[in-house]
LUMSEMAR-564782 format. One record per atom (N, C-alpha, C): x, y, z; atom name. Coordinates in steps of 0.05 Angstrom, whole numbers. Each point is the difference from the previous one (the first is absolute). Example, Ala and Ser with C-alpha at 12.3 -4.5 7.8 and 13.67 -1.06 7.14 Angstrom:
! residues 2
PT        u        v        w   name
PT      264     -114      156      N
PT      -18       24        0     CA
PT       18       24        0      C
PT       -7       21      -14      N
PT       16       24        1     CA
PT      -15       22       14      C
END
This chain:
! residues 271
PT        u        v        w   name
PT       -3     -155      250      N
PT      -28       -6        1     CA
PT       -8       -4       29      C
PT      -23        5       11      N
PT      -14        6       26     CA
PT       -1      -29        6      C
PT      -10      -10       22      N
PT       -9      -32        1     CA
PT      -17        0       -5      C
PT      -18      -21       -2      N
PT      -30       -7      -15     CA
PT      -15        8       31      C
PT        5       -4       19      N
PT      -24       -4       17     CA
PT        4       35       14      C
PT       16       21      -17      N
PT       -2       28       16     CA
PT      -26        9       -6      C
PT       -4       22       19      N
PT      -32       19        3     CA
PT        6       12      -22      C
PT      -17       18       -5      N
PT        1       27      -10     CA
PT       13       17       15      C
PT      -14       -2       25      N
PT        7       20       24     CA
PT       35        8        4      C
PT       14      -27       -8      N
PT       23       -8        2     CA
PT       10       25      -18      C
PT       -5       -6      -18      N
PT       17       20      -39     CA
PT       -6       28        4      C
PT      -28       -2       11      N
PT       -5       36        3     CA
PT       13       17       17      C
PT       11      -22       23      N
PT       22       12       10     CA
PT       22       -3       -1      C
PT        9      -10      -17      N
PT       26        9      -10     CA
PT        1       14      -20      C
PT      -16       -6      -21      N
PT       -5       31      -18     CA
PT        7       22       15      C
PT      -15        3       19      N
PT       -2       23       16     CA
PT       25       16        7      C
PT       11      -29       13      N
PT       29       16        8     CA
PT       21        8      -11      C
PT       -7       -9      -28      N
PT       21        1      -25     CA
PT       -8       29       -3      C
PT      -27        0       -6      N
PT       -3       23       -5     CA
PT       13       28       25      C
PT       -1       -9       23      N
PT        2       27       28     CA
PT       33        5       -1      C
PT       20      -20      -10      N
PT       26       -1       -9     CA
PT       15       16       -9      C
PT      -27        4      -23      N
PT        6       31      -22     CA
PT        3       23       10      C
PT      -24        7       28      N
PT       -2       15        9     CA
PT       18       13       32      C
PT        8      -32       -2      N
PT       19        7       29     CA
PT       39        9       -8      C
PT       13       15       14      N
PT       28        7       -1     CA
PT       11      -26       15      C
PT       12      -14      -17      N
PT       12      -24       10     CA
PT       26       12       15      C
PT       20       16      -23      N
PT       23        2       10     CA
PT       20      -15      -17      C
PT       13       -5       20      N
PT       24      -24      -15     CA
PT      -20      -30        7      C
PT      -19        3       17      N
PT      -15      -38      -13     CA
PT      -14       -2      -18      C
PT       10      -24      -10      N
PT      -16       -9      -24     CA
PT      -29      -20        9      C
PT       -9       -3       -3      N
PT      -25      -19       -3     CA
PT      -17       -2      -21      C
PT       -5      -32      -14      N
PT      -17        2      -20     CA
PT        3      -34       -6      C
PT      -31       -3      -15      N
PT        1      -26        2     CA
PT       16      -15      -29      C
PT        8      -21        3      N
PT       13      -16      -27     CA
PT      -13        2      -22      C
PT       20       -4      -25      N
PT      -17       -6      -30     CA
PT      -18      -20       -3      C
PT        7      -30       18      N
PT      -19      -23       -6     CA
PT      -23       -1       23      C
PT        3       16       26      N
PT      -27       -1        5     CA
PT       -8       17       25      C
PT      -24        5        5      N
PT      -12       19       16     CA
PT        4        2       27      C
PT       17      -21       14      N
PT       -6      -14       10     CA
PT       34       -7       20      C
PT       18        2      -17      N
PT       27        1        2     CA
PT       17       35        5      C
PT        5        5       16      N
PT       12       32       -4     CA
PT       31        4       15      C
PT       12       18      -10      N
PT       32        2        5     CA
PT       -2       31        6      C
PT       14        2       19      N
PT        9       27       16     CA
PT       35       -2        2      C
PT       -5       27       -3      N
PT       39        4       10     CA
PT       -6       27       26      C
PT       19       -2       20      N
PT       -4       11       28     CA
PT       19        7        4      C
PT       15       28       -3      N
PT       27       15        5     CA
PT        3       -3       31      C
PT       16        3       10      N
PT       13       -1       23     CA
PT       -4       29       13      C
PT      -18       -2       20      N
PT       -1       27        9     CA
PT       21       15        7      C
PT        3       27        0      N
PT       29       18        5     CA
PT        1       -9       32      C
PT       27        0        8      N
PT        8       19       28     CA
PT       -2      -33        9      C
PT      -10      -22      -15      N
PT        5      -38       19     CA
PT       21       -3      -17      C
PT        8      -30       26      N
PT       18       -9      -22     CA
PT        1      -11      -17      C
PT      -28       -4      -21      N
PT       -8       -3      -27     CA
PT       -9       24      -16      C
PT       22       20      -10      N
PT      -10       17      -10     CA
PT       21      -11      -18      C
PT       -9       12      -27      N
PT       21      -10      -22     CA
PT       -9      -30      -17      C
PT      -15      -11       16      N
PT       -7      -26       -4     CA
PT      -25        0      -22      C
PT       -5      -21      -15      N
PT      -28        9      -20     CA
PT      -13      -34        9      C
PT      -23       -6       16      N
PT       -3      -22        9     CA
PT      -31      -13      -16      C
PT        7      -28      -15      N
PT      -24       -3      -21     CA
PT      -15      -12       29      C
PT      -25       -2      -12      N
PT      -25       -9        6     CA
PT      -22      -23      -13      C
PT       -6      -12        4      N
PT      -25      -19       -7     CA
PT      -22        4        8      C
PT      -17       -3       -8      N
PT      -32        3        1     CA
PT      -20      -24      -11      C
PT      -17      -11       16      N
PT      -14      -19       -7     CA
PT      -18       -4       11      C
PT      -27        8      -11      N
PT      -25       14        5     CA
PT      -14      -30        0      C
PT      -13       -6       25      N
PT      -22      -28        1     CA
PT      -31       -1      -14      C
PT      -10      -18      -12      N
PT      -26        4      -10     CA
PT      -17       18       11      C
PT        3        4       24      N
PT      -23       13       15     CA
PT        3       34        9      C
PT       25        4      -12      N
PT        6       25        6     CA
PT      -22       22       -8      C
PT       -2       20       16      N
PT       20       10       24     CA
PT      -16      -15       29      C
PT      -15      -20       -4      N
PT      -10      -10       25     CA
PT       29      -18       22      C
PT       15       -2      -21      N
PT       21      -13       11     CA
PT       33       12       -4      C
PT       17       -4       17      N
PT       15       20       -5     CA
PT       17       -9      -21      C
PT       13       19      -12      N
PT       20      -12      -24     CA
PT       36      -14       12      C
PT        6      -15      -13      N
PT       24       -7        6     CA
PT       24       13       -9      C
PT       25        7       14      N
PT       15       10        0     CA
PT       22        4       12      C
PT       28      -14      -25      N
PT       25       -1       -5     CA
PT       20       11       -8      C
PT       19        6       20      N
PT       25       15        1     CA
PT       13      -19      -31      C
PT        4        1      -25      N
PT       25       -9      -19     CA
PT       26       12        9      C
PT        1       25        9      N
PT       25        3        8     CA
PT       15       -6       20      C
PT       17      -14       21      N
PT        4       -1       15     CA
PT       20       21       15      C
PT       -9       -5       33      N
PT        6       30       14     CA
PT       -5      -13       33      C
PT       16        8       14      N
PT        9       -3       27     CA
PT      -20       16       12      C
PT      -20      -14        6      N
PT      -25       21       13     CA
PT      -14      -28       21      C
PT       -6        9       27      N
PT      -10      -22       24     CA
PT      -20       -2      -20      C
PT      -14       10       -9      N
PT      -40       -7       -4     CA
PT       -2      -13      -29      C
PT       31       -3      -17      N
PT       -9      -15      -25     CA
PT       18      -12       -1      C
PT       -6      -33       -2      N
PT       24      -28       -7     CA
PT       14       10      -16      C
PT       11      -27       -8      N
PT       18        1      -11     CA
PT       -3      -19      -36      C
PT      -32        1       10      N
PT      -10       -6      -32     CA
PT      -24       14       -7      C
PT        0       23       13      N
PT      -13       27       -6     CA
PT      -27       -7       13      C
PT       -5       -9       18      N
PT      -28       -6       19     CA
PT       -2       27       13      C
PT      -22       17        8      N
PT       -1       28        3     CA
PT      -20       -7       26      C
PT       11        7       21      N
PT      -16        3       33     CA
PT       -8       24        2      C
PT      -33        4        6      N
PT       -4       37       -3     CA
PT      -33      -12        3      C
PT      -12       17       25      N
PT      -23       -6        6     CA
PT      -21        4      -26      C
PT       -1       23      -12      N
PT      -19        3      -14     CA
PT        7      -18      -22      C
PT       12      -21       -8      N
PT        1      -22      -20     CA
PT      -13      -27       13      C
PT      -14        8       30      N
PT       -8      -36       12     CA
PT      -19       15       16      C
PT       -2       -4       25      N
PT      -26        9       19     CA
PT      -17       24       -6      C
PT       22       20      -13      N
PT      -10       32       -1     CA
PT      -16       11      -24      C
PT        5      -21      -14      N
PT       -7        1      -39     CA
PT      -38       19       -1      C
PT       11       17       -9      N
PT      -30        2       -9     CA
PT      -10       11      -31      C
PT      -21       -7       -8      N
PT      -11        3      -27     CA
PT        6       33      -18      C
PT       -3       12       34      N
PT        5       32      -11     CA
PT       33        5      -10      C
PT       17      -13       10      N
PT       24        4      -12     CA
PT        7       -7      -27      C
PT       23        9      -15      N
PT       -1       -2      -15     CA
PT       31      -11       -8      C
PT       14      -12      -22      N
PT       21       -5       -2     CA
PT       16       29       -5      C
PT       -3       17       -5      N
PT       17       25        9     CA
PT        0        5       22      C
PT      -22        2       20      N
PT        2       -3       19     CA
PT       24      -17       26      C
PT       -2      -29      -15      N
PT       17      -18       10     CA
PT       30        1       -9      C
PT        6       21      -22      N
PT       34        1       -7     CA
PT        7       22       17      C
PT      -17       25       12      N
PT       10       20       20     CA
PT        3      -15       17      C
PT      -20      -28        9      N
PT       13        4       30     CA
PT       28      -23        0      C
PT        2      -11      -23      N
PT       24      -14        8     CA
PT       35       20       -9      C
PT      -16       23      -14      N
PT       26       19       11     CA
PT        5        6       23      C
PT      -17        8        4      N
PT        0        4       45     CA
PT        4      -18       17      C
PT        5      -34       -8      N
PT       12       -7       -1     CA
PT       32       -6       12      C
PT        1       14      -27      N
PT       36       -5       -3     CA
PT       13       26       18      C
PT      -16       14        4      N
PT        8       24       17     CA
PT       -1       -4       19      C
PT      -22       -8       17      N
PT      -10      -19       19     CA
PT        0      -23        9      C
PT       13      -13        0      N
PT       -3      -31        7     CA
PT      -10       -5       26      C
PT      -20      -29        0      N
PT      -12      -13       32     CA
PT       12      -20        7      C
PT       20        9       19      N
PT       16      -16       19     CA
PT      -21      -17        9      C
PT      -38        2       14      N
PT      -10       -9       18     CA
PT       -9      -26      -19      C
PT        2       -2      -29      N
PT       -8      -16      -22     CA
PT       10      -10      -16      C
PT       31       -6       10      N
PT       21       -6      -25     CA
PT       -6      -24      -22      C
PT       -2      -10       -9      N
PT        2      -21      -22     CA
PT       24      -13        0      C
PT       30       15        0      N
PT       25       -6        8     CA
PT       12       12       31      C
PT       -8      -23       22      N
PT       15        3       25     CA
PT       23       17        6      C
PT       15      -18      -16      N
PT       27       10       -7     CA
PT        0       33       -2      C
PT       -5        7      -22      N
PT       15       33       -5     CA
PT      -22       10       16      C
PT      -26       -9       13      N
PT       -3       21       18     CA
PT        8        8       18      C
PT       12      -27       21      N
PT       17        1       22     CA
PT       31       18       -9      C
PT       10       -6      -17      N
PT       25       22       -6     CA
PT      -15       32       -8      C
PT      -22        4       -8      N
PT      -10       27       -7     CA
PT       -3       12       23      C
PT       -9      -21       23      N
PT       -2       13       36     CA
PT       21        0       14      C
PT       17      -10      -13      N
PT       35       -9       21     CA
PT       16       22      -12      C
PT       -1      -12      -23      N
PT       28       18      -14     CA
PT      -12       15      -31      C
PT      -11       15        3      N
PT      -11       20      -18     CA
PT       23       16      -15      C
PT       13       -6       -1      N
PT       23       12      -18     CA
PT       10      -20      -13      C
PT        7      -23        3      N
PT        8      -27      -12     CA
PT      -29        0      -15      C
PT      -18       -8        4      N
PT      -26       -5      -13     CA
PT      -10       18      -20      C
PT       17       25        2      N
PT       -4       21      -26     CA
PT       23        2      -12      C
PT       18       -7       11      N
PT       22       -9      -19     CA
PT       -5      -27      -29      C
PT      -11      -18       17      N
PT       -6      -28      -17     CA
PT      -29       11      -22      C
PT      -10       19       16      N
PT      -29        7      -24     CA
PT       17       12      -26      C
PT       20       25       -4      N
PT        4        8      -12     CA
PT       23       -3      -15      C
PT       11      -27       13      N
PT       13      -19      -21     CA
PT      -16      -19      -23      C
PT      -22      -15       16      N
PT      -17      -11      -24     CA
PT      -20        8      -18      C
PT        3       35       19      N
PT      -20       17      -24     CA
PT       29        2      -28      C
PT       19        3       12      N
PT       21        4      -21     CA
PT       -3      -21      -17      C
PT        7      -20       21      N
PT        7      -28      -19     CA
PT      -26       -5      -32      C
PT      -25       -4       20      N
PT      -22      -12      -15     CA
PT      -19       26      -13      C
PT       -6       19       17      N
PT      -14       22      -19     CA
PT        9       23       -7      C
PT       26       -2       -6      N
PT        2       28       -6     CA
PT       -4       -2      -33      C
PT      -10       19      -14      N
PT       -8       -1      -32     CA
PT       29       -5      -13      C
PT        2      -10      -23      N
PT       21        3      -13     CA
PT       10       20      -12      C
PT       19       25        1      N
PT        7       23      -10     CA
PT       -9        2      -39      C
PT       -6       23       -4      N
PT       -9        1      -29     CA
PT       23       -6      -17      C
PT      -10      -13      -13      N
PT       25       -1      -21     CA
PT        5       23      -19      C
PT       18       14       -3      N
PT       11       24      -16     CA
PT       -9        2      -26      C
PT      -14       25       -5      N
PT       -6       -4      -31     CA
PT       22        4      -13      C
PT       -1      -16      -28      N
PT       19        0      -12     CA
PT        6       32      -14      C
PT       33        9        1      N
PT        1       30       -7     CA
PT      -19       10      -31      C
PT       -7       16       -7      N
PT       -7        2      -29     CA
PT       17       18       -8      C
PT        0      -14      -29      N
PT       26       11       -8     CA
PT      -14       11      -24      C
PT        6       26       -9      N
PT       -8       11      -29     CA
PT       13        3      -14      C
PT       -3      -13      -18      N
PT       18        7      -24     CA
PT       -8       10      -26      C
PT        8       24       -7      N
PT        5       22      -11     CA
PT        3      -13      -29      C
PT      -20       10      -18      N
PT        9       -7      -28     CA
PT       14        7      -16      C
PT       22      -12      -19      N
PT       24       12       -5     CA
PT       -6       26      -19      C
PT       19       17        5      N
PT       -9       21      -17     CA
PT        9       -3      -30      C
PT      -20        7      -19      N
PT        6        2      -27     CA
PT       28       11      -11      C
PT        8      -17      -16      N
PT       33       13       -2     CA
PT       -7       22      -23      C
PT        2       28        0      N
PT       11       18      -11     CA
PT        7      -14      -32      C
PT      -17       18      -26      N
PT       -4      -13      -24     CA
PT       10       23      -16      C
PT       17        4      -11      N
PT       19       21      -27     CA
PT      -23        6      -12      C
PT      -12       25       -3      N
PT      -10       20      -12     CA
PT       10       -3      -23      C
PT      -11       -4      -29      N
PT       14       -4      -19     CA
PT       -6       37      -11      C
PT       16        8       -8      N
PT       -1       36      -10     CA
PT      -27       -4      -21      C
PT      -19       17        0      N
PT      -21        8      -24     CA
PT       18       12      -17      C
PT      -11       -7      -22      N
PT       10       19      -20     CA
PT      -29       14      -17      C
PT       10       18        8      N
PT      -19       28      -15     CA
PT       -6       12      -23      C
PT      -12       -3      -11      N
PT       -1        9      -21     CA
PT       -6       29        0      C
PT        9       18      -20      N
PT       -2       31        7     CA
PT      -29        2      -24      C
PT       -8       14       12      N
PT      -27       -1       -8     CA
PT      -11       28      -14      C
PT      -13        9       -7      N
PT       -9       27      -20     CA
PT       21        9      -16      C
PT       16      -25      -17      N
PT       18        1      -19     CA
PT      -13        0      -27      C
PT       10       21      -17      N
PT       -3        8      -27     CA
PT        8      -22      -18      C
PT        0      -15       -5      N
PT        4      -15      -30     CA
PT       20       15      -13      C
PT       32      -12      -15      N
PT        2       15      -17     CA
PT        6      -14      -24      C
PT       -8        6      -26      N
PT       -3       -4      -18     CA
PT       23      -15      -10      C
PT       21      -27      -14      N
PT       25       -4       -2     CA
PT       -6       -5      -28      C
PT       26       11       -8      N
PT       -4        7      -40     CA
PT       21      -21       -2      C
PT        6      -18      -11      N
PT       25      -16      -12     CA
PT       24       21      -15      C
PT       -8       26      -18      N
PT       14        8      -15     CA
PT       -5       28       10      C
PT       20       24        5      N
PT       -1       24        4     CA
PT       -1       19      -32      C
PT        1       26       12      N
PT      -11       10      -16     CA
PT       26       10      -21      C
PT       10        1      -18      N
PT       31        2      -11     CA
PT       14       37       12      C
PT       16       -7        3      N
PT        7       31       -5     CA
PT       17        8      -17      C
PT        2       32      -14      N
PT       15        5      -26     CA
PT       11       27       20      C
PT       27       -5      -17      N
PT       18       21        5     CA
PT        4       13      -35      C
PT        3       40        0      N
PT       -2        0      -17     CA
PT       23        6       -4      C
PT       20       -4      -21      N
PT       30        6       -7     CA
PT        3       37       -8      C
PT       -5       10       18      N
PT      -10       36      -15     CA
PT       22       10       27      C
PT        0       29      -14      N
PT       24        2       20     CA
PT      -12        8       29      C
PT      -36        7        3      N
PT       -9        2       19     CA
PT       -3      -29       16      C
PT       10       -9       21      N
PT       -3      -28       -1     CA
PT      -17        1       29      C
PT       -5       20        8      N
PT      -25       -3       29     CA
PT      -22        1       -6      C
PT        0       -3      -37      N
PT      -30        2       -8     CA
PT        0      -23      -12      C
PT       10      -19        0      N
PT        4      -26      -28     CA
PT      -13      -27       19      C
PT      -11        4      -13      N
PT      -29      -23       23     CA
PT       19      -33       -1      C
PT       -8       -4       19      N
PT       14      -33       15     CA
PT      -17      -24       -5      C
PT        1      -16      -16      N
PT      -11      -23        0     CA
PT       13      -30        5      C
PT      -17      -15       24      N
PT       14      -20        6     CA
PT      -10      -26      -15      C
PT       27      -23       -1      N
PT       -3      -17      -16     CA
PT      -15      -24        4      C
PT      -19      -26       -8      N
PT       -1      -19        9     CA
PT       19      -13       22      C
PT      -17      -18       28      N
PT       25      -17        1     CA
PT       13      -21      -12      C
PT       -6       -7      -20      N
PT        3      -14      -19     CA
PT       33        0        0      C
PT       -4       30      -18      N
PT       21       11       -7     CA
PT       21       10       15      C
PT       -2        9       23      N
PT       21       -5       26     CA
PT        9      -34       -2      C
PT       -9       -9       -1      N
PT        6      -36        7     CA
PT       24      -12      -21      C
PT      -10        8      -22      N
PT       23        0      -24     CA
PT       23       15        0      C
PT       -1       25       17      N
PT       22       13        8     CA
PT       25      -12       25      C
PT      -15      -25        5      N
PT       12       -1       26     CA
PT       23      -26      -12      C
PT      -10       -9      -21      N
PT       14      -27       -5     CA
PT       26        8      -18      C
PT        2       37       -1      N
PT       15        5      -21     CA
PT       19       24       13      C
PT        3      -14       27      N
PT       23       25       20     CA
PT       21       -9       -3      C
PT       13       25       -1      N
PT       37       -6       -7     CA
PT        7        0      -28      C
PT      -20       12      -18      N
PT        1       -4      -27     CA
PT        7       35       -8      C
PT       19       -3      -10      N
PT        3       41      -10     CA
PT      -30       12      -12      C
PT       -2       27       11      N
PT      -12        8      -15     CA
PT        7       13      -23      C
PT      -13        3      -22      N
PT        3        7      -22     CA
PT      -15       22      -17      C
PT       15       29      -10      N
PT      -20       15      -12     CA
PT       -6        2      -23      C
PT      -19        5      -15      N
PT       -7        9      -22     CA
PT      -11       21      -11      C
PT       11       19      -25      N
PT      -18       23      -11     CA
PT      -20      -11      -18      C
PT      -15       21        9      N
PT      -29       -1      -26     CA
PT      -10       28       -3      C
PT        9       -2      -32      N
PT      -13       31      -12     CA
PT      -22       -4       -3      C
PT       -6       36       -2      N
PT      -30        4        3     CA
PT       -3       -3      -30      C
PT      -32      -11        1      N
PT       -8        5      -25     CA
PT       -6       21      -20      C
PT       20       24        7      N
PT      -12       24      -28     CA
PT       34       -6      -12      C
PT       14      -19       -2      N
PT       34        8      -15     CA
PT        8        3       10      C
PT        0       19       27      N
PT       22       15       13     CA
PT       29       -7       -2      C
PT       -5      -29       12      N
PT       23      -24        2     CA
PT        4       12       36      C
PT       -4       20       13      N
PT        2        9       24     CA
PT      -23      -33       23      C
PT       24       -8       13      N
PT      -20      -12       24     CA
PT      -21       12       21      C
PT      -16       -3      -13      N
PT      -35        7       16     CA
PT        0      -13       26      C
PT        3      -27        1      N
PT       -8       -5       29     CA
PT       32      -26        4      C
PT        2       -7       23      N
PT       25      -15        5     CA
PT      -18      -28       10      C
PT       20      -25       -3      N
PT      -20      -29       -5     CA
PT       22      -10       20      C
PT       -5       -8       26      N
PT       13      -16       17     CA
PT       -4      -20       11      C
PT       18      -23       -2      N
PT      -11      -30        3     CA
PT       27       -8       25      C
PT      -10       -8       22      N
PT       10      -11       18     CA
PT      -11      -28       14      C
PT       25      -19        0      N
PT       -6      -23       15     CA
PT       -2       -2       11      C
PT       -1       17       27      N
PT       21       -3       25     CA
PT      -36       -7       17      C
PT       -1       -7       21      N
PT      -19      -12       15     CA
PT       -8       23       11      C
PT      -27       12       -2      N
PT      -18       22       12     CA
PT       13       23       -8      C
PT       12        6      -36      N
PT        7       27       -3     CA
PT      -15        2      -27      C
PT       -6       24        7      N
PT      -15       11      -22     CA
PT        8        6      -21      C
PT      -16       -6      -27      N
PT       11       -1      -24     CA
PT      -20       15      -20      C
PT       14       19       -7      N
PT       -8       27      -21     CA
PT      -13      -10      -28      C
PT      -22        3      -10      N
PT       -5       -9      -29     CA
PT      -15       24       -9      C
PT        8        3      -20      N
PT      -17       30      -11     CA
PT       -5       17       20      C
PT       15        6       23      N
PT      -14       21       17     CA
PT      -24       -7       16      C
PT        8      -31       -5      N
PT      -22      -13       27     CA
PT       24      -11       19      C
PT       -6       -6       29      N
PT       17      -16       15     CA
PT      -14      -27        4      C
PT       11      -15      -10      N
PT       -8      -37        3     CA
PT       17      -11       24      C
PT      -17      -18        6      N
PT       11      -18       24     CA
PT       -8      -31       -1      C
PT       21       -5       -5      N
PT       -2      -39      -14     CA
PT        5      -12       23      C
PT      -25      -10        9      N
PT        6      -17       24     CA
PT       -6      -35       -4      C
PT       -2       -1      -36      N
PT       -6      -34        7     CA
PT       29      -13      -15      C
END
């Protein structure tokens, strides 16, 4: 939330700059103001190449006064870093933040120049005595100690490895026995099934390729079968004019599936 006693003048420009943000190539800086207020803003400030803060990712604070942009905004190093012009509790020495401040600038404005800065440093303006006098003495020691505490304190923390992905393959269906069809044969004729065939007669004449064949019940096979191993036995039978001469021969056999002569018929007793 804004403070109670800000302008308008105040919000419209920072709207503003929120809005010119969109439109400017930051780069690797970030700038933008906090979730709780308009008023509060965080920057991150890469380490320019080729100093001896390159590698380094250096946060920022921002803290915009009621009267802004009539007044300049305040601004804190969070990260700490071996630089003459910023303490060592992130206090930032740099003309255009005190005498030089003017309305026309803008806080993007003010994060380029404290990259130039770090590229630059003002021996004639130190904030820390100390490393400026070693930055003019011994300039190799003094970039030695920068790009240890850029190590130490800003360098980002390496990404953590995504974890491998692993796919796994759904098991394959196990192979299922084909059970055989069975077929039925098809454009089949019906055939008619008689229980009893048709008899056949044999005729006792001495032409016998003419003496018709008739077959017996199975009945009568069946009766033949319970009576194998039994002799067969013949008998005459005269014809009926006197003769006393045998007309036809009468043969009766037990034996299992043999045929048995009666009047010049062949019987087959199968019960």
């Amino acid at each position: 939330m804004p403070p109670s006693s800000t302008s308008t003048t105040t919000l419209k420009r920072i709207h503003r700059e929120i809005a010119d943000l969109k439109k400017e190539d930051l780069g690797a800086i970030t700038l933008e103001p906090s979730s709780d207020s308009l008023f509060l803003w965080k920057a991150t400030l890469p380490g320019p190449e080729g100093s001896c803060y390159e590698g380094g990712v250096f946060q920022v604070d921002i803290s915009l006064p009621q009267d802004y942009p009539f007044s300049s905004p305040k601004m804190t190093f969070r990260t700490r870093i071996y630089h003459m012009n910023i303490s060592e509790r992130g206090g930032i020495c740099i003309d255009i933040l005190k005498h030089n401040w003017s309305p026309a600038l803008s806080l993007f404005k003010v994060i380029l120049s404290l990259s130039s800065l770090l590229t630059d440093p003002n021996p004639k303006d130190p904030l820390v005595p100390s490393i400026a006098k070693e930055y003019v003495t011994n300039r190799k020691k003094h970039d030695n100690t920068a790009r240890q505490w850029t190590e130490l304190y800003a360098r980002p923390p390496p990404p953590r490895p995504s974890p491998p992905i692993v796919v796994v393959s759904p098991p394959l269906p196990s192979p299922r026995r084909s059970r055989p069809r069975h077929t039925h044969p098809t454009n089949l004729t019906p055939v008619p099934f008689s229980s009893q065939t048709d008899p056949i007669t044999i005729d006792d004449s001495d032409d016998e390729s003419s003496a018709p064949v008739r077959s017996t019940p199975r009945g009568t096979a069946r009766r033949n079968k319970r009576k194998r191993g039994a002799p067969a036995s013949e008998e005459t039978a005269t014809s009926g004019d006197g003769s006393g001469e045998p007309s036809r021969t009468r043969l009766r056999m037990t034996e299992e599936n043999t045929p048995v002569e009666v009047n010049g018929v062949i019987v087959i007793d199968d019960d």
